[in-house]
N, C-alpha and C positions, 0 to 999 in steps of 0.2 A: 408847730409840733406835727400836723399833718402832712406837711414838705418833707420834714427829718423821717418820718416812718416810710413813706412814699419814696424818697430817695436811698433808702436804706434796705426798702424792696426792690425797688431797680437797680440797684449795685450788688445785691443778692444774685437775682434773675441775671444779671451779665456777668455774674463772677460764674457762678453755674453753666449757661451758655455759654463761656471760654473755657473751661475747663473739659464741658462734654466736644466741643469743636476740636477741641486737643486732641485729645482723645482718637479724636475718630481722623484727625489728617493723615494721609499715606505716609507711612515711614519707607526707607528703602527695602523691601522685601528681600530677605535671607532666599539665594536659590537655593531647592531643597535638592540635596540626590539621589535620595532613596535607596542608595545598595545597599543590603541586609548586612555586606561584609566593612563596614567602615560606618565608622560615624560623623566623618568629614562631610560638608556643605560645598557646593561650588565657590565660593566666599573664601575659600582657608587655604592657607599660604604655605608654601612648604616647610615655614618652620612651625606651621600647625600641625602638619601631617608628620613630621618627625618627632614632634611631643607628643603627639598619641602613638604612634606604632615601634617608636623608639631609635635608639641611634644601629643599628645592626641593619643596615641596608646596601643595597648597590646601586649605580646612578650610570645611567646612559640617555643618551640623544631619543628625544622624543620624535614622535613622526609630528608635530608640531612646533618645532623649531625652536624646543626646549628641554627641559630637563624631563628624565622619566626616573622615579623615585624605584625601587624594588623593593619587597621585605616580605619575607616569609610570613604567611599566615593560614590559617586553619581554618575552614567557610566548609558545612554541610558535614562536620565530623573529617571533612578531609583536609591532607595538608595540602598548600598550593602556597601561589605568590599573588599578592598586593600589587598593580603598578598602580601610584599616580604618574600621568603626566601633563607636564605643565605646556605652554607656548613659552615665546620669544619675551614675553611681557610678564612671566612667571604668574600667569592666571591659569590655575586648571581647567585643561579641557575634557580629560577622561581620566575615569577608574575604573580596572581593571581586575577582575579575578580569575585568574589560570590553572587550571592544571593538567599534570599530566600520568601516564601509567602506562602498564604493558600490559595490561587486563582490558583486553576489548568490551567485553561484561557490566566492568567495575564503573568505564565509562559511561557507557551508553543506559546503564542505572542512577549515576548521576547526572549526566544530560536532561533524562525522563525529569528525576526529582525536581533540578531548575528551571526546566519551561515549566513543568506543573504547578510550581510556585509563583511565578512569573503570570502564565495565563492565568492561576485565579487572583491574583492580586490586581490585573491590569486588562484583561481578557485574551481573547484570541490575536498571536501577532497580525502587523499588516503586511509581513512580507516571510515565506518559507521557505527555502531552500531545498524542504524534502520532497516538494514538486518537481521540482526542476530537472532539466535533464542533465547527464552528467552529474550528478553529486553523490555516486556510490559513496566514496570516502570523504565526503565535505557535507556538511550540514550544520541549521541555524533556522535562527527566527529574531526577525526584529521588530522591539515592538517601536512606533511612535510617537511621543506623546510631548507633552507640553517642557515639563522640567527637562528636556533632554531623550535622544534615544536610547535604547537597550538591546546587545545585539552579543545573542548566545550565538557561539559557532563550535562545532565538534571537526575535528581534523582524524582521520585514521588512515595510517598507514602500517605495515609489517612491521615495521620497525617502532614507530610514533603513532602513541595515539594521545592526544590533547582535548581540551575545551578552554575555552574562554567565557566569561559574561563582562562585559562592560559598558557601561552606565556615561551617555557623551552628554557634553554639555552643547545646552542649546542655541551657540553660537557653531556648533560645528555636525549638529542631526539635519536630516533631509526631511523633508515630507514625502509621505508617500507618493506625491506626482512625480517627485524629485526620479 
C-alpha cells in the first residue's frame, strides 16, 4: 500500500514536471513587426497580406527579387499606400508606408508626428540625415533595433514632396557599424 501512494506521488510529481517542461520549451518565436499601419508579422504570406487588406491592390518587382504587393491605405488620418515586399522565396522582407502631397507644411507636419512617435516608442534614432550635409530636400532617421530596422525618409522637391516609414526585416537591417 505504501509502494502504490509512493508511486502514485512520483507519477504525480513527473506528470507535473512534463507538463511545466512543456510549457516552458522554446517554441519558434513569431517575428514581431511592429508597424502601427498593418497588423501583419514577418511570418505572413502573401496570401495573408491579401486577406487582411483585400483583393484591390497593385503588384510590381520588389528591390528583393520578388513581388511588391500595393494597396491603398489610410495611416495618421492620412491617405497613402501599403507596400509589402516580398524576396525571391516569397518571405517578406519590408513594409512600407508612403505618402505623398503638394503641401510642403502638410508634410513636414507629418514627418514631425512619425519620428515623434517613433522616438518615443523606441528612442532617439542611430542614424539622421538632418545632420548631414547636402540633405536640404532629403531627410530621415533610422532607427536600429533587434526585430528589424525602421527607416523614415521625407523627399522634397517643387514639384514632389513624399515620405516614407518602413519597417525591414532582420535578415536585411544593418547595424549601425554597418
Amino acid at each position: 500500500m505504501k509502494h502504490k501512494k509512493l508511486l502514485s506521488i512520483a507519477t504525480a510529481t513527473l506528470t507535473l514536471a512534463l507538463f511545466v517542461l512543456s510549457g516552458c520549451q522554446k517554441k519558434e518565436d513569431v517575428l514581431k513587426l511592429n508597424a502601427p499601419f498593418t497588423k501583419m508579422d514577418w511570418n505572413n504570406s502573401k496570401d495573408d497580406v491579401i486577406a487582411a487588406e483585400g483583393d484591390d491592390y497593385e503588384t510590381y518587382d520588389s528591390v528583393y527579387n520578388g513581388t511588391t504587393y500595393s494597396f491603398n491605405k489610410k495611416y495618421n488620418s492620412e491617405d497613402g499606400t501599403v507596400k509589402y515586399m516580398f524576396d525571391d522565396k516569397d518571405k517578406l522582407m519590408c513594409v512600407a508606408w508612403s505618402y505623398s502631397t503638394t503641401d510642403l507644411k502638410a508634410l513636414e507636419d507629418l514627418y514631425t508626428k512619425i519620428n515623434d512617435d517613433l522616438t518615443n516608442e523606441y528612442g532617439d534614432s542611430g542614424y539622421n540625415t538632418d545632420e548631414a550635409e547636402n540633405t536640404i530636400n532629403n531627410y530621415g532617421n533610422i532607427w536600429y533595433l533587434d526585430f528589424g530596422d525602421i527607416v523614415l525618409s521625407a523627399m522634397t522637391t517643387e514639384e514632389n514632396k513624399a515620405l516614407q516609414v518602413a519597417f525591414l526585416h532582420p535578415d536585411v537591417s544593418y547595424s549601425e557599424d554597418e
